[in-house]
N, C-alpha and C positions, 0 to 999 in steps of 0.2 A: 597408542590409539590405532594403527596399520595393523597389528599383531590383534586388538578386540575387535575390528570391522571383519577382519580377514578368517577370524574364528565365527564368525555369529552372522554372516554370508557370505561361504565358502560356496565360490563358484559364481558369485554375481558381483562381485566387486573386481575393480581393475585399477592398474597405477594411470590416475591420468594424465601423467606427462606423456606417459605412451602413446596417447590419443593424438598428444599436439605435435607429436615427433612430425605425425602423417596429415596436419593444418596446415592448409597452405601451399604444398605438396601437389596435393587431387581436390578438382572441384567438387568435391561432396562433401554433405553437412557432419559434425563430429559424430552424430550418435551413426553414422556410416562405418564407419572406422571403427568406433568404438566394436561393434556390432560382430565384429572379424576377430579384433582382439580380445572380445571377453570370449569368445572361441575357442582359442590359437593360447590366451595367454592368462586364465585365468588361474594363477599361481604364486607364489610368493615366491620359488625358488627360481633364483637369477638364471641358470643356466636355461631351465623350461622356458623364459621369458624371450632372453634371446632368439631360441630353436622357433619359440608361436611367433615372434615378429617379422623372421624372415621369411616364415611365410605368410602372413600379413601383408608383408611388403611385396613380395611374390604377386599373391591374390590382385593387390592393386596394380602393381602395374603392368599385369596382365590382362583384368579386367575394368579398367578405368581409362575411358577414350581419351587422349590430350588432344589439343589444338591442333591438327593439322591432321592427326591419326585414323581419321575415319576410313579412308580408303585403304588404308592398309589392314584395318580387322572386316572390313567388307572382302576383299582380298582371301585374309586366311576364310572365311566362312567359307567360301567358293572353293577352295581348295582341300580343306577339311571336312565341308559337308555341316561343321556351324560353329559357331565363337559363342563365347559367357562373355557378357560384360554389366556391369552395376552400373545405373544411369535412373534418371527420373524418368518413370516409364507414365504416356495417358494413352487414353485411348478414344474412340470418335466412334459412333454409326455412321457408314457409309449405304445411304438409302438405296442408291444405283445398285449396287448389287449385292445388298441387306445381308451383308457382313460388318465385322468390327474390324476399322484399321487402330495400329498403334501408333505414336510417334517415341523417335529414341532422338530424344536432339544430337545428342554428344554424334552418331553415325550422321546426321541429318538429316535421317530417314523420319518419312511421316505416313507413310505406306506400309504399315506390315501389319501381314493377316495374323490375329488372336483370334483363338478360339470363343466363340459368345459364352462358354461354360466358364474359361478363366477369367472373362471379365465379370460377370455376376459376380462367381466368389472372391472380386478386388474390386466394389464397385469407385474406391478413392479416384482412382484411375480415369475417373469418368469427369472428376469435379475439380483439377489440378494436380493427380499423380501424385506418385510417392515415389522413394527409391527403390529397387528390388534388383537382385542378380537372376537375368535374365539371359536364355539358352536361345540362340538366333541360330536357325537352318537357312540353309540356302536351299531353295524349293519353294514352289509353290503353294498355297492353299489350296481349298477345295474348291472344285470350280474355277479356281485361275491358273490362266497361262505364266510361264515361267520370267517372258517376254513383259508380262503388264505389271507383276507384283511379285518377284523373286525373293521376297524374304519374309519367312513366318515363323512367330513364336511356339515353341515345343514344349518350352518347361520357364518356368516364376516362382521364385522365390523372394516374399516381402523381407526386408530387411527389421524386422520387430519383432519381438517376442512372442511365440506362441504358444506360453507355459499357463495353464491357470490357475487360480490359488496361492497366488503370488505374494499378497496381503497376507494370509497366513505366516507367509517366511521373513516379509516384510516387520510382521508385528513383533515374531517372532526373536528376529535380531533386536529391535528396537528394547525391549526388555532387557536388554543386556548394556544398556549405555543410558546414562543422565542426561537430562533435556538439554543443558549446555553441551552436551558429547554429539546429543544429535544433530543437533543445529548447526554445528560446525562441519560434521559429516554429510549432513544435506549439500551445504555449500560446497563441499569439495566433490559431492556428485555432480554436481553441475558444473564444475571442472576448476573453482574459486579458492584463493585460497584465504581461509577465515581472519588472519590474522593480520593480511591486509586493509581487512574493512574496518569502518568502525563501528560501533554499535547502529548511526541511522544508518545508513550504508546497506550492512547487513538486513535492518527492517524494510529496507525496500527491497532487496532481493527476495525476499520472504513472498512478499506486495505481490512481487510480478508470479513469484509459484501459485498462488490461488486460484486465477483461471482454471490452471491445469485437472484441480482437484472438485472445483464446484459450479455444479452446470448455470447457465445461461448467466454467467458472471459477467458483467460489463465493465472496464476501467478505462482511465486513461493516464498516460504517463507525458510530460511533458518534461523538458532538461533542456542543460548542454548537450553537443554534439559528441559522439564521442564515448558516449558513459554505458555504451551496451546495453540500449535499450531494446534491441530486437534480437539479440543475443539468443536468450533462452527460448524465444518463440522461432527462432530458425532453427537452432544446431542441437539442441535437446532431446524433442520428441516428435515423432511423425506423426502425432494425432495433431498436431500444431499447421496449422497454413500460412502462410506471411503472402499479401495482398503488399508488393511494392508501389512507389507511387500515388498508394490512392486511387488508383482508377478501377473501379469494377462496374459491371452489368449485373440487373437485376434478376436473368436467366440465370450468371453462373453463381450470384448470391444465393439464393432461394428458391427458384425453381422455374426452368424451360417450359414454358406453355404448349411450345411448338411440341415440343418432346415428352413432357414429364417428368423429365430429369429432375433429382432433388439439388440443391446446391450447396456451398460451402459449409454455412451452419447448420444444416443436416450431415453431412459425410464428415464433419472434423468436429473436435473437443473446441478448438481456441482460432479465430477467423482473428488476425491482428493485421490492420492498415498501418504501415509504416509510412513517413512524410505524412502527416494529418492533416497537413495545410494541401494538398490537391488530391484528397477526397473527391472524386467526381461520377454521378454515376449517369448508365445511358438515358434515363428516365426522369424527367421531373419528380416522379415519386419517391423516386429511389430512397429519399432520405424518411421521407415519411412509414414508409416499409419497414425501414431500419429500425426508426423510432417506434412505430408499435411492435416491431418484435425484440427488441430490447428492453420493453415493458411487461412483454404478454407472455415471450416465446414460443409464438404464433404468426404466421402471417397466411394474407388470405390471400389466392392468387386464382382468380377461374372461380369454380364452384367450391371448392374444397378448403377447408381451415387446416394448415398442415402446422404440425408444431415440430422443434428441432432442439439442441441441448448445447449448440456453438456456443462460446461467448466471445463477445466482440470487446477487440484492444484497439487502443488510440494511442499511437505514438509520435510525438513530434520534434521538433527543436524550439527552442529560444535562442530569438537573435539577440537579445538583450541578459542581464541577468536578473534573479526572480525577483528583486527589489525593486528595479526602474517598470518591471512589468507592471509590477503592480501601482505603481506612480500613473506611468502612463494610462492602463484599462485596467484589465483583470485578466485570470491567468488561464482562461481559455482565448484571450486574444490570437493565438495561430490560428484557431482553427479555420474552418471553410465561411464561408456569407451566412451561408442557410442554417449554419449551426454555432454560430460564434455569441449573438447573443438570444439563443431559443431556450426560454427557463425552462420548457417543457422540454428538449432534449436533454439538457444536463440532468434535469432531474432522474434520467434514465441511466446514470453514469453512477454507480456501485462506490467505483473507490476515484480520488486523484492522487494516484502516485508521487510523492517529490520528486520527481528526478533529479533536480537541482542536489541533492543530500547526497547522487553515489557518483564515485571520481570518477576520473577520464581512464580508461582502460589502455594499463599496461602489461608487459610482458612480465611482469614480476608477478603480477594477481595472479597468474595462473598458478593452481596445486602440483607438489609432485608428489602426493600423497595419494593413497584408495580411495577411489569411491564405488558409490555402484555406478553398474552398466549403462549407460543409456538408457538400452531398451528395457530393463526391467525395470528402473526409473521411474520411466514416460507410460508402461502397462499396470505398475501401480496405483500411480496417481487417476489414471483412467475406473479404475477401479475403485477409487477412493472418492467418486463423483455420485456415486449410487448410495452411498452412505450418509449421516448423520450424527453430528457432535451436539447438536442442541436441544435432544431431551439430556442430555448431562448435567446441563448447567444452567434447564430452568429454573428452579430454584432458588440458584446462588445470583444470578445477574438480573438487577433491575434498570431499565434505561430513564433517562430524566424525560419529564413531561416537552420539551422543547423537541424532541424527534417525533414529526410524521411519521403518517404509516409505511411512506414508502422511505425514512430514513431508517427507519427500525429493520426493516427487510435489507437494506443495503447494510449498515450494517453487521446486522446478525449473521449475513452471507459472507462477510468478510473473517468476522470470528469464528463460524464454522469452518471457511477456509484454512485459516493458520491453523485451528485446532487440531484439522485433519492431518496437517503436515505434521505436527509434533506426536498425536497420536494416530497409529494408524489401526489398532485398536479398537472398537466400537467399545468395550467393555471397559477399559483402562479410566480412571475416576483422575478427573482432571482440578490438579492444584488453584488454589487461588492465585500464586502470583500467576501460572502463566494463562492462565482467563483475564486477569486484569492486563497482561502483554495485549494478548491477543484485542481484548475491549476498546485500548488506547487508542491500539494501531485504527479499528474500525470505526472509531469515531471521528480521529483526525481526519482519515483520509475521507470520510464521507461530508465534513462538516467543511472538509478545503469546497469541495463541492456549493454548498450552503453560502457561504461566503461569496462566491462569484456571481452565485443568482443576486444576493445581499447587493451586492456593486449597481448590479443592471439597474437597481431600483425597485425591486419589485417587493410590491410592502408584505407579502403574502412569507418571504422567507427571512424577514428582521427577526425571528430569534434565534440566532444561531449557538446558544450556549447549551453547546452538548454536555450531558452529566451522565452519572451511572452509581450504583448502590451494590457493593458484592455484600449480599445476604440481605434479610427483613432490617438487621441492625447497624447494616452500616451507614459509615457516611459518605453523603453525599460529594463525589469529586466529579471536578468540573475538567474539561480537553480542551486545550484549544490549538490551535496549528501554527507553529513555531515562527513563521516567516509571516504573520503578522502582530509579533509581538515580540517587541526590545526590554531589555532586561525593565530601564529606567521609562518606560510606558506603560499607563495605569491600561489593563485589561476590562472591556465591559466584563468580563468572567468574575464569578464572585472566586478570591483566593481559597485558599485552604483556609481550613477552620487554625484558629494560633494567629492568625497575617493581619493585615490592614498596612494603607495609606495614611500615613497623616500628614497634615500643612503645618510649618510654624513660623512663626516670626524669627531672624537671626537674630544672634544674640548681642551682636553689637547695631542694630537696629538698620541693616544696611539692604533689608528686601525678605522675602520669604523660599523657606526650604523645602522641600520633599523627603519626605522619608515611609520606607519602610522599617514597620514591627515586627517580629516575628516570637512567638511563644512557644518554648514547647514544654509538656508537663510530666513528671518523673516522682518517681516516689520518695520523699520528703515533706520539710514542712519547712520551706522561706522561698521568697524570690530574689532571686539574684538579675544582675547585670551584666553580662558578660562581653560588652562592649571593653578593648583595652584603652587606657587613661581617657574615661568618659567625661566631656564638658559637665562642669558643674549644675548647667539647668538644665543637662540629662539627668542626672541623679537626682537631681529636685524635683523632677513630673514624674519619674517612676517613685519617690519614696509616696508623694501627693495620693498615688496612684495605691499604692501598696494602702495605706491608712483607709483608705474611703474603703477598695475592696473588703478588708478585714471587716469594717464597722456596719456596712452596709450589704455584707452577703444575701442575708437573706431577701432582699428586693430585689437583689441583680441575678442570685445565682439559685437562688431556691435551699433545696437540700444539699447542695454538692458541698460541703465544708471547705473553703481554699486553705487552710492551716493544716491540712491532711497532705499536700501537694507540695512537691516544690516546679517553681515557675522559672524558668532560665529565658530573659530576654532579650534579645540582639535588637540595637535599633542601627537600620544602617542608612544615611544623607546621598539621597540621589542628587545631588545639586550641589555646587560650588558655596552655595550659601549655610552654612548648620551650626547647630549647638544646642538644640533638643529644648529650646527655651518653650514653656508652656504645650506640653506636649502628654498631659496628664491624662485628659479626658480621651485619646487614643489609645491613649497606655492602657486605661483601665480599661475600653470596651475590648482591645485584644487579648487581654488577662480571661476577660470572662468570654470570648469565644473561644478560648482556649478550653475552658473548664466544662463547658457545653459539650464543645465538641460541633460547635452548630455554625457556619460560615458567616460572613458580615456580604453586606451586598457587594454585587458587583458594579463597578464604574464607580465606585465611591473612595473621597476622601474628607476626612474628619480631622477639624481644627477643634482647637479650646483647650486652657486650662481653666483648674479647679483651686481652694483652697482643701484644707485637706479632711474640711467639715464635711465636704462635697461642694461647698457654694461658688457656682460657674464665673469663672473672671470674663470679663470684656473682652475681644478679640481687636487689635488694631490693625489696619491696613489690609482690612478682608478685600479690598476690591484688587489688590495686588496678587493675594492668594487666590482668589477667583481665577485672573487671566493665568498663573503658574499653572493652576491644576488643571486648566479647559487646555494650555500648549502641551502637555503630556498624557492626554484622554480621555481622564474624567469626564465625567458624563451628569455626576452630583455632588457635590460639597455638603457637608452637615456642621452648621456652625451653630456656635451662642445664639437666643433671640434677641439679645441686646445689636448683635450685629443690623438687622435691619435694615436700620437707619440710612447706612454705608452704602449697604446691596441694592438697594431703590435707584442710585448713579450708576446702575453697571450698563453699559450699551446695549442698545439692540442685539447686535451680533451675539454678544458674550450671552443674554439672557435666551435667546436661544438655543445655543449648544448645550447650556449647563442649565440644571436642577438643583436650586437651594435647597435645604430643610433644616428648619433648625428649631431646636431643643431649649428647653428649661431646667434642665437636672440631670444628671446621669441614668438615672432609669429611664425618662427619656428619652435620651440619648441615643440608649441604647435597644428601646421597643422600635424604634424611628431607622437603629444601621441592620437590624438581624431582619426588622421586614413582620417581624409576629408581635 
């Protein structure tokens, strides 16, 4: 893999263990270092690597201020006549005598004359700085005494790539390695190494690159402490800002009235507040600002509607883990007052990150393997912001009726995003599986979203059953978001087409069971059971089961012939209690969703046996399967009408939460579980 990256970007890749030799080291962020070494050391021959590191290491600690050191490189500039050193360089109008001062923290200098021509062409510098290796004379400016403002900048050099056409080389290489090759490579540019993640892991890191690639992208990521969540928005790419604390003004967000300064989300790609819980800004408005320009990417300040292309990240902690979170509220619970439960903010919120899904960050996660540069990276991705993936794949992707307009654009923003990561391309014809990756991920994470409005109450966002269709003739598969759903709890989601719920009575008569069906169909012609040593009234509901399908095809299943097919069943007892007693009339309607291809509803479970005419046996002790199925989600039961009787004594409470319906026949049955 080192040997194909190092062949197919030659010249932009670099070993990044190299990077973290120099972590830790010097206060500056990795793509700083990086920046020097993909320099000094972009090579594969050990010797060359050496010779560019030490002078690497030269360059820094030559030109990187330590704690204490400032007067002593004030010092040589005075005796030298000027010093280079690399530091987070801003800069200010100074009205009194309408010049530009700079500030250099690392010196502790906040006084030093720049040229008004070098600040235009770096206007960053104006809105929170960037790093750059920076030439300090000792002398005055124009018009100042040597006595008031002895130190003026001569020469700036940003630390970022200034190559154009970069995507070319970028796509370039990509050509030459498999989506699984790239993805890993991606990871280990951002300095990761892939085989310590796991697959969710890996899809959140994915999550957090999107900003980088697609404008006015808004998410928010919530976790443990720990798990690098501000990682890549610090040490990666200088188009990126990190807002620590929470605390910003509405001047240096968006734009200085006094001045006309533009602010953050104009001068940067990715504006991310770290600590989300003290969010605070100078303005009552502030939040409201945010809010319409997180929807608009506008905001109006003065006379003028100015628009911007930042996208804003939310990053927090959880004191709790995502479970009790969710017991306790919902999973914006950190956030501020004014936004913790605002459906109309969330609803401005793109993706929710899991954080909860990626580990605590150790020293071992890091690669010592190539990746690319930082800076050509982070000028990539920038570039990859102006593009689009989604005439690609109108065609092939249809979203289900349950997404708003504005869930359809959060998502679709998100699947463009990942798209653009995997292809950099505009041209390159994008696979089915990795549109349905990319679809997953975009539904989960916008449907975590849906979900928390769901919590507040508000009835306006109760359907939260995200689906999607790859092509005119697929089927319809349903998303739902992992950390509110236990293996052995019924999902309002309708399953996969082959699935179902069913209830039944235990076989030695001592309460009722839960179970899942599961069908799937293969070329043949029998159904089998592939449960090993199956309770005998398992076998007795699937043979029931098997006879009525054979005889009565053409009512349940149309044209489809099931003697053409073979049927392979797994029944598997979520409950202490089983033995598949009367379990026929479930058997059979998941045989024939199997053979459709067409899903059984969601929040349903389905009791009853048959004889094996078809004629429905009696159900006993439905009011016991009632309370079983409403304690593990159900939402509706589908029993015998002979049941009735039973169900008329179910309590208040229970008749509440739960939806009977119930059947006279199997065709019945089963027009009553598909919903058609």
């Amino acid at each position: 893999m080192d040997s194909k990256v190092t062949a197919a970007f030659e010249g932009y890749v670099v070993r990044k263990d190299l990077a973290h030799k120099f972590r830790g080291g010097y206060p500056v962020p990795t793509y700083v270092a990086e920046f020097l070494i993909g320099k000094y050391c972009a090579t594969t021959d050990e010797v060359e690597i050496r010779e560019g590191l030490d002078i690497v290491q030269r360059q820094l600690a030559e030109r990187i201020v330590r704690a204490g050191e400032n007067e002593l490189f004030k010092a040589r500039a005075r005796e030298q006549g000027s010093v280079k050193v690399i530091d987070l360089i801003t800069a200010r109008l100074d009205t009194r005598s309408d010049t530009f001062m700079a500030t250099i923290p690392t010196l502790l200098l906040n006084d030093v004359y720049i040229p008004a021509e070098m600040v235009y062409e770096n206007e960053r510098m104006l809105t929170g700085g960037f790093y750059a290796e920076v030439e300090l004379e000792y002398g005055a400016g124009p018009g100042e005494s040597r006595s008031s403002r002895p130190f003026s900048i001569v020469n700036l050099r940003p630390i970022q790539l200034s190559k154009r056409n970069v995507l070319k080389d970028l796509a370039r290489g990509r050509q030459e390695m498999t989506t699984h090759e790239w993805k890993e490579f991606l990871i280990r540019s951002v300095g990761l190494e892939p085989k310590s993640l796991d697959e969710r892991a890996q899809n959140v890191l994915f999550l957090r690159m999107v900003p980088f690639v697609e404008k006015n992208y808004n998410c928010i990521e919530l976790g443990p402490r720990g798990t690098g969540k501000s990682y890549l928005y610090q040490q990666i790419s200088p188009y990126s800002h990190l807002v620590s604390g929470g605390k910003a003004t509405v001047a240096k967000m968006f734009v200085n009235n006094a001045s006309g300064q533009r602010g953050l989300v104009c001068q940067y790609d990715v504006v991310c507040f770290d600590e989300v819980s003290g969010i605070r800004f100078d303005q009552k408005d502030g939040v409201n600002i945010m809010k319409g320009y997180m929807e608009s990417g506008e905001f109006s300040r003065g006379r003028e509607s100015i628009r911007a292309e930042g996208g804003i990240i939310l990053l927090g902690n959880f004191d709790v883990d995502v479970e009790h979170q969710q017991r306790i509220g919902h999973l914006f619970g950190p956030m501020p007052p004014e936004m913790r439960d605002d459906t109309a903010f969330m609803d401005r919120i793109h993706s929710y990150i899991p954080g909860w899904d990626y580990p605590k960050i150790h020293p071992s996660m890091m690669t010592e393997h190539y990746g690319l540069v930082s800076d050509f990276l982070s000028e990539s991705w920038r570039q990859l912001r102006s593009s689009t993936r989604l005439h690609l794949i109108s065609d092939q992707l249809l979203l289900g009726d349950a997404l708003s307009g504005r869930d359809r654009r959060a998502v679709m923003k998100t699947i463009d995003g990942l798209l653009k990561l995997l292809y950099p391309s505009a041209e390159t014809e994008i696979p089915d599986k990795d549109l349905e990756w990319a679809t997953r991920l975009g539904l989960e994470c916008r449907r975590r979203v849906k979900e928390q409005q769901k919590r507040i109450g508000s009835a306006e966002f109760r359907n939260t059953m995200f689906s999607y269709r790859l092509g005119h003739g697929g089927i319809e598969q349903y998303v739902a978001t992992p950390e509110l759903h236990k293996e052995n709890t019924i999902s309002p989601d309708p399953l996969p087409s082959g699935q179902c719920w069913a209830v039944g009575p235990d076989e030695e008569g001592g309460g009722s069971g839960l179970y899942k069906i599961e069908v799937t169909v293969t070329p043949g012609s029998s159904i089998r059971l592939i449960n090993v040593k199956a309770p005998a009234g398992l076998r007795e509901s699937l043979r029931t089961a098997e006879q009525v399908l054979y005889t009565q095809y053409r009512h349940l299943v149309g044209d489809h012939d099931p003697t053409n097919v073979e049927y392979s069943v797994q029944v598997r007892s979520m409950t202490p209690a089983g033995g598949g007693v009367s379990l026929s009339v479930p058997i059979l309607l998941t045989l024939v969703s199997a053979t459709l291809n067409k899903s059984l509803k969601g929040g349903m479970v389905i009791g009853g046996g048959m004889s094996v005419g078809g004629t429905i046996e009696p159900v006993y002790h439905s009011l016991d399967m009632a309370e079983l199925v409403v304690e593990k989600g159900a939402t509706m039961l589908l029993l015998p009408v002979a049941s009735r009787r039973q169900m008329n004594e179910m309590s208040d409470e229970l008749a509440t939460r739960l939806t009977v319906v119930y059947y006279t026949d199997p065709r019945d049955a089963l027009l009553k579980a598909i919903g058609e």
